[in-house]
MDAnalysis code that builds the backbone (N, CA, C; Angstrom):
import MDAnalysis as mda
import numpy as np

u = mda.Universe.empty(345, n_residues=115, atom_resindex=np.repeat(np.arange(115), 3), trajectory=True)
u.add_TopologyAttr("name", ["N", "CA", "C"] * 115)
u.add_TopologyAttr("resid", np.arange(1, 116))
u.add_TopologyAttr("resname", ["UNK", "UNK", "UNK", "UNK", "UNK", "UNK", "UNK", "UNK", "UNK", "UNK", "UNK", "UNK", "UNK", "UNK", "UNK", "UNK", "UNK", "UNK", "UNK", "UNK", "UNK", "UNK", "UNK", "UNK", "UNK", "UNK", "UNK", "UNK", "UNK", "UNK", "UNK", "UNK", "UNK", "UNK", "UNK", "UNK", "UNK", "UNK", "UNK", "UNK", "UNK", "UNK", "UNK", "UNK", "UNK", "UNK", "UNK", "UNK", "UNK", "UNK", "UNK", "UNK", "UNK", "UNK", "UNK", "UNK", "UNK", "UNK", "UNK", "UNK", "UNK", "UNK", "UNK", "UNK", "UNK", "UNK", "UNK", "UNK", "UNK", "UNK", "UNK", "UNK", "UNK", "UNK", "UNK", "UNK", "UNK", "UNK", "UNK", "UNK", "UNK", "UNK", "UNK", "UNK", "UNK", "UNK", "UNK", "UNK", "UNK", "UNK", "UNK", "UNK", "UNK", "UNK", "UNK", "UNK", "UNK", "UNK", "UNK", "UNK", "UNK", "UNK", "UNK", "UNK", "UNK", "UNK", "UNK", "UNK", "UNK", "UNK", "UNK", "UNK", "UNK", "UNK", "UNK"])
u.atoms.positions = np.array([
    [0.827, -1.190, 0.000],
    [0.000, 0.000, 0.000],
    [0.870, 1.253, 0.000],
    [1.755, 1.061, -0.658],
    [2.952, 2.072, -0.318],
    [2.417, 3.574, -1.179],
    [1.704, 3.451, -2.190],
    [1.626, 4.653, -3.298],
    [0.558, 4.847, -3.152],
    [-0.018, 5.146, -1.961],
    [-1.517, 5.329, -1.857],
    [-1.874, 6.984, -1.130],
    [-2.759, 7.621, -0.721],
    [-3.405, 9.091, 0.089],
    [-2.785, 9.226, 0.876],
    [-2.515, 7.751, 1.836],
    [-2.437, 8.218, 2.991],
    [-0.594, 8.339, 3.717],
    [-0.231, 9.292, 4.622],
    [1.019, 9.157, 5.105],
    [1.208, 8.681, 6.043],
    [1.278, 7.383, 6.220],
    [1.437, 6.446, 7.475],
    [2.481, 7.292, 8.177],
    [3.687, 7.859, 8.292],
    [4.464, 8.643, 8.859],
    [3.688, 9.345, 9.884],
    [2.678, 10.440, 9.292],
    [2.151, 11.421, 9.642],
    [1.210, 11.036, 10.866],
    [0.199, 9.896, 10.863],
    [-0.302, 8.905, 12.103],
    [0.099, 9.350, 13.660],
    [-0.563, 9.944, 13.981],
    [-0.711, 9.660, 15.768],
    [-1.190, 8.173, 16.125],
    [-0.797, 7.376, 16.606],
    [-1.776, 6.093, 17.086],
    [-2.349, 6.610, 18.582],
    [-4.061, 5.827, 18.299],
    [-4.401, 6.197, 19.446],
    [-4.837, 4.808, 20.313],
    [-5.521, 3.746, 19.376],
    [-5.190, 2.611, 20.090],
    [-4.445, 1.014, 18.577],
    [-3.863, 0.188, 18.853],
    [-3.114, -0.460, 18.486],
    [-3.464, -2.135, 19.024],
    [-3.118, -2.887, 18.155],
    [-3.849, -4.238, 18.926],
    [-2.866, -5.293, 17.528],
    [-1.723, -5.436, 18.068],
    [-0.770, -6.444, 17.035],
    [-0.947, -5.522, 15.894],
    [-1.800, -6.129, 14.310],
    [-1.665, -5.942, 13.245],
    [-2.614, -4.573, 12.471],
    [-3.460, -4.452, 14.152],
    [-4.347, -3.503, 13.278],
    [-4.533, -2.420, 14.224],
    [-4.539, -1.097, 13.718],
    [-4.421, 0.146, 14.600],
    [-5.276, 1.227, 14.128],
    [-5.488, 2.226, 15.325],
    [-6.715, 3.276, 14.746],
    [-5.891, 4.312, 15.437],
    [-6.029, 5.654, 14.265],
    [-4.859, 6.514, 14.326],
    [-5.427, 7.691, 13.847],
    [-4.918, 9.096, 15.071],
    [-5.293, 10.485, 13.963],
    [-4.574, 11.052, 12.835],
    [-5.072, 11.650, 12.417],
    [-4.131, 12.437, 11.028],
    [-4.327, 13.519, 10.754],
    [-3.803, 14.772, 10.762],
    [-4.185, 16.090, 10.443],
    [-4.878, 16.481, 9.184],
    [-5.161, 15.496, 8.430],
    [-5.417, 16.342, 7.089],
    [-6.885, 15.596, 6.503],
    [-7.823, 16.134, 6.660],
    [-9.403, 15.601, 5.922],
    [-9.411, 15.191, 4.439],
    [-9.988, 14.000, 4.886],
    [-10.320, 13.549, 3.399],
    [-10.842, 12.381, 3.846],
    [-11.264, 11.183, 2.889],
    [-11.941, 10.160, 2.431],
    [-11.087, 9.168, 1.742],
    [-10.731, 7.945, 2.375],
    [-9.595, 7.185, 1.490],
    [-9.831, 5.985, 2.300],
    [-9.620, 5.196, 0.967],
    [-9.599, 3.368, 1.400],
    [-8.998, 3.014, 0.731],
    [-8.417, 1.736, 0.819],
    [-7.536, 0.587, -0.104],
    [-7.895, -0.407, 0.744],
    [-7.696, -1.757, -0.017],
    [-8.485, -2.845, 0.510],
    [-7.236, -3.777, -0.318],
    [-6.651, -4.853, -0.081],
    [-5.845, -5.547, -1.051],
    [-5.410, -7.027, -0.377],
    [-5.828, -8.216, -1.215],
    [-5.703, -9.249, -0.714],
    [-4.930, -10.105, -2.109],
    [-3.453, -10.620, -1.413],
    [-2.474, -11.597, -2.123],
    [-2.284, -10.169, -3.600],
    [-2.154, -10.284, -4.190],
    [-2.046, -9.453, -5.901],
    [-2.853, -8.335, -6.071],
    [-4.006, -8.445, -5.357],
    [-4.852, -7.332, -5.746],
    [-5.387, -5.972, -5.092],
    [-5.574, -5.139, -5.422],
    [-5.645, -3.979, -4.293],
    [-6.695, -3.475, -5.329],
    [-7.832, -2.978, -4.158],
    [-8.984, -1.709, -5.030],
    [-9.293, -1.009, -3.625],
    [-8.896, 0.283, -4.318],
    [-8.839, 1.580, -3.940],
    [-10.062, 2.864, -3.788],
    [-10.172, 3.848, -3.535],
    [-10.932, 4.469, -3.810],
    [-10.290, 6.280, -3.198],
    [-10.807, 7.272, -3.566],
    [-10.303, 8.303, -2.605],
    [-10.714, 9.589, -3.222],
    [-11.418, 10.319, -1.995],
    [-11.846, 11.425, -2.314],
    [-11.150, 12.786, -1.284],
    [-9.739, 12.585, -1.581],
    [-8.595, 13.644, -1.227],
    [-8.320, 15.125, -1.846],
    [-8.426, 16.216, -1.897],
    [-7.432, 16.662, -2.428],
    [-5.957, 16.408, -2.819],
    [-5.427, 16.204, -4.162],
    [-3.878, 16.335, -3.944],
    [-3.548, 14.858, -3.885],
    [-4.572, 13.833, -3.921],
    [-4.016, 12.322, -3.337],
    [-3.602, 11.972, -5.218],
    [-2.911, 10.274, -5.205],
    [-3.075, 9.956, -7.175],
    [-4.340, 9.918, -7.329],
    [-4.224, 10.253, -8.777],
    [-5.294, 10.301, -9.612],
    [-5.723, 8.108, -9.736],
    [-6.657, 7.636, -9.651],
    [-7.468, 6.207, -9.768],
    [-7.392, 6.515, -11.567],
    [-7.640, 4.918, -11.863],
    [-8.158, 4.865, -12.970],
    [-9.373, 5.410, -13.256],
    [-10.256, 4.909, -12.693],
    [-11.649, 5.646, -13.251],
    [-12.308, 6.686, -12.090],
    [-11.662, 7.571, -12.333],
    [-12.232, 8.596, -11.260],
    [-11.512, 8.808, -10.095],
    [-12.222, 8.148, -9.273],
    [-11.875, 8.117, -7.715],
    [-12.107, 6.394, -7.111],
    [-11.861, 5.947, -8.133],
    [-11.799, 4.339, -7.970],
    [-11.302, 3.709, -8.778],
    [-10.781, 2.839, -8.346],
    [-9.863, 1.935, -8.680],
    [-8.744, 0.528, -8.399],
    [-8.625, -0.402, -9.150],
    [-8.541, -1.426, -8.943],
    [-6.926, -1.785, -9.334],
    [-5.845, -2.284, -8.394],
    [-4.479, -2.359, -9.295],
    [-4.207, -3.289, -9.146],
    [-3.013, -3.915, -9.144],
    [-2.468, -5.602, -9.188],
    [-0.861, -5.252, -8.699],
    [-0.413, -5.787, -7.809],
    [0.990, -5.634, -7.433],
    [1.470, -6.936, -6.786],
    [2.445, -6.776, -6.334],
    [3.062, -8.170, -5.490],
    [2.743, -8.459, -4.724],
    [2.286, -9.960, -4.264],
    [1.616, -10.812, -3.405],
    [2.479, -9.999, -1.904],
    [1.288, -9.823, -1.181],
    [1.702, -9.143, 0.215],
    [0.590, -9.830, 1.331],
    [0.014, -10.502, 1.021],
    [-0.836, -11.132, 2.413],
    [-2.288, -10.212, 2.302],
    [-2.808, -9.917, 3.255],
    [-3.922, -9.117, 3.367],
    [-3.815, -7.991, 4.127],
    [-3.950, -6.615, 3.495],
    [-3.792, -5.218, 3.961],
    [-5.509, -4.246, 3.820],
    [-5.595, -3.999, 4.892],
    [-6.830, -2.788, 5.006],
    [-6.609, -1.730, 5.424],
    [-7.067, -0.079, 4.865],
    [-7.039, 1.053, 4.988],
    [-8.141, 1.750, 4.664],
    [-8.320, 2.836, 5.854],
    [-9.557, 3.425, 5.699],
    [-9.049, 5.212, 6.324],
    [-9.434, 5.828, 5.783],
    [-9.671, 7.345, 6.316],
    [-10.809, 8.054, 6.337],
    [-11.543, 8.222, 7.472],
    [-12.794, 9.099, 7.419],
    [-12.470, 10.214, 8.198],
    [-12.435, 11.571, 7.370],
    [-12.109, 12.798, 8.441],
    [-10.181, 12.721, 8.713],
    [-10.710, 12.786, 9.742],
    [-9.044, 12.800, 10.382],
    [-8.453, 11.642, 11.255],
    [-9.519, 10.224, 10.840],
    [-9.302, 9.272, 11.370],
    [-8.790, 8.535, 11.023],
    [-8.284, 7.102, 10.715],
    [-7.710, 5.820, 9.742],
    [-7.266, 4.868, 10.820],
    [-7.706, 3.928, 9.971],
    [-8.151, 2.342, 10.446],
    [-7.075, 1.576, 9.356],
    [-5.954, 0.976, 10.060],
    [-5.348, 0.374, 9.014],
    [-4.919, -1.285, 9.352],
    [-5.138, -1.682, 8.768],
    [-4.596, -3.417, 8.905],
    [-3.875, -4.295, 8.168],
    [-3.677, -5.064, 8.735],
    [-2.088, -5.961, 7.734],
    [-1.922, -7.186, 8.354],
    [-1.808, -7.980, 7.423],
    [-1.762, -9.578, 8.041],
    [-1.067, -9.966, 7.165],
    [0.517, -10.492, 6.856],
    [1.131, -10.225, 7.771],
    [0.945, -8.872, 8.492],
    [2.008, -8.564, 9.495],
    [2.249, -6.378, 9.696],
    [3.560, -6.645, 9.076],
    [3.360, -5.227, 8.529],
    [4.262, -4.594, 7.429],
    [5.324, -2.870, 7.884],
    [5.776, -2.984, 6.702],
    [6.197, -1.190, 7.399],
    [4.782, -0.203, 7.729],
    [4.050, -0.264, 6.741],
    [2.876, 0.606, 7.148],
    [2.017, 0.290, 8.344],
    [1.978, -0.807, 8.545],
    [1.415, -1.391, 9.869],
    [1.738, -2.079, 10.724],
    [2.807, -1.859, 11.413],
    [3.559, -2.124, 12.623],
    [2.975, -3.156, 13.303],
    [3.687, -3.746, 14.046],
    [2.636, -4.376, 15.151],
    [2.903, -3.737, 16.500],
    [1.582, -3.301, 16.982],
    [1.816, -2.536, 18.452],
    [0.695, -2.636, 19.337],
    [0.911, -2.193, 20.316],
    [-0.056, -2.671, 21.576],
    [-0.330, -0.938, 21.827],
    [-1.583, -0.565, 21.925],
    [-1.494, 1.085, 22.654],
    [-3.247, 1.397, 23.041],
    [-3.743, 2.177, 23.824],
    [-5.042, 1.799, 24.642],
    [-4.867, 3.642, 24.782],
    [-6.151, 4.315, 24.099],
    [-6.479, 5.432, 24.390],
    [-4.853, 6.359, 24.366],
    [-4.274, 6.410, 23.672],
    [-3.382, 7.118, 23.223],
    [-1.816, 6.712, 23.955],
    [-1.800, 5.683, 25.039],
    [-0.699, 5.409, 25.394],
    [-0.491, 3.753, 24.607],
    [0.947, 4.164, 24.856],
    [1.704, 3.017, 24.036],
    [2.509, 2.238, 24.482],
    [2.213, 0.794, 25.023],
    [2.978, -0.702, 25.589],
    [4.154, -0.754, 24.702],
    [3.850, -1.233, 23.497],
    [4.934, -1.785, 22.764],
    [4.618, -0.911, 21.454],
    [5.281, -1.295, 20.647],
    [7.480, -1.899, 20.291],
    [8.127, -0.729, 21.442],
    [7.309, 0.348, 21.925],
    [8.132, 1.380, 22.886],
    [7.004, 1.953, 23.754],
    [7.420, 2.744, 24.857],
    [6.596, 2.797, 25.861],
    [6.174, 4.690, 25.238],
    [5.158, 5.535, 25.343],
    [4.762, 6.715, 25.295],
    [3.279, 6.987, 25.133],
    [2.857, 8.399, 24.450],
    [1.835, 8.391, 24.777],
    [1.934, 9.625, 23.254],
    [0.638, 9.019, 22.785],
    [1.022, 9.674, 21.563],
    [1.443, 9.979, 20.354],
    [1.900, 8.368, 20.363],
    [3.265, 8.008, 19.548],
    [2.983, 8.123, 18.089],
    [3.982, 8.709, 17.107],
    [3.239, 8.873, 15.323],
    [4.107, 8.002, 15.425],
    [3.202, 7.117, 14.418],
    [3.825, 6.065, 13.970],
    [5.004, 5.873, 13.362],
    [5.750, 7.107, 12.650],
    [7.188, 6.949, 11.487],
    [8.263, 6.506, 13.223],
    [7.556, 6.919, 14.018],
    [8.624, 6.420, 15.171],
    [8.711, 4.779, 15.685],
    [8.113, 4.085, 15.529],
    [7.895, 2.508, 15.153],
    [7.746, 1.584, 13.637],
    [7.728, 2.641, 12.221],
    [7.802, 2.370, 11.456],
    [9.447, 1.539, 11.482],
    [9.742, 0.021, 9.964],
    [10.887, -0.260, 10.339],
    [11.549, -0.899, 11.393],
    [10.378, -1.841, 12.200],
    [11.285, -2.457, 13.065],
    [10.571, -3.713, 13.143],
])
């Protein structure tokens, strides 16, 4: 899900549970990707995000990666990964504090991205 709306970097996590995490983001918009083994379909109603094949939807084909989910409503995002990946870490965190991969409160994710 690497070429997609959203900037996993940019992510506050607020709670975290292994593969799948719910996170703020400063910037409004509307964005999903959905992608299982080869296939990914997309959708996104961003300013400024890529242009989809047909519109604001769209369907691509890339390298077998397991099963990945992404969602942005507002300033929210819901992201998942089975395996976890760089974009989706695996972490433990409950109302904005954070157990693991490191202890804080608050934590944007590019700071647990990579490990």
């Amino acid at each position: 899900m690497a070429n997609d709306a959203i900037n996993e970097a940019e992510q506050t996590i607020c709670c975290a549970l292994c593969c799948v995490n719910c996170s703020t983001l400063m910037t409004c918009g509307c964005s999903g990707k959905v992608g299982c083994c080869c296939l990914d379909i997309e959708f996104c109603c961003k300013p400024g995000a890529p242009l989809l094949s047909c519109c604001c939807i769209g369907p691509t084909l890339g390298g077998c990666k397991g099963c990945t989910s992404q969602l942005q409503a507002c300033c929210v995002v819901v992201n998942a990964a089975f395996p976890c990946n760089n974009e989706v870490p695996a972490a433990l965190a409950v109302g904005g504090l954070m157990v693991y991969p490191q202890c804080g409160c608050c934590v944007q994710q590019r700071e647990i991205m990579d490990r």
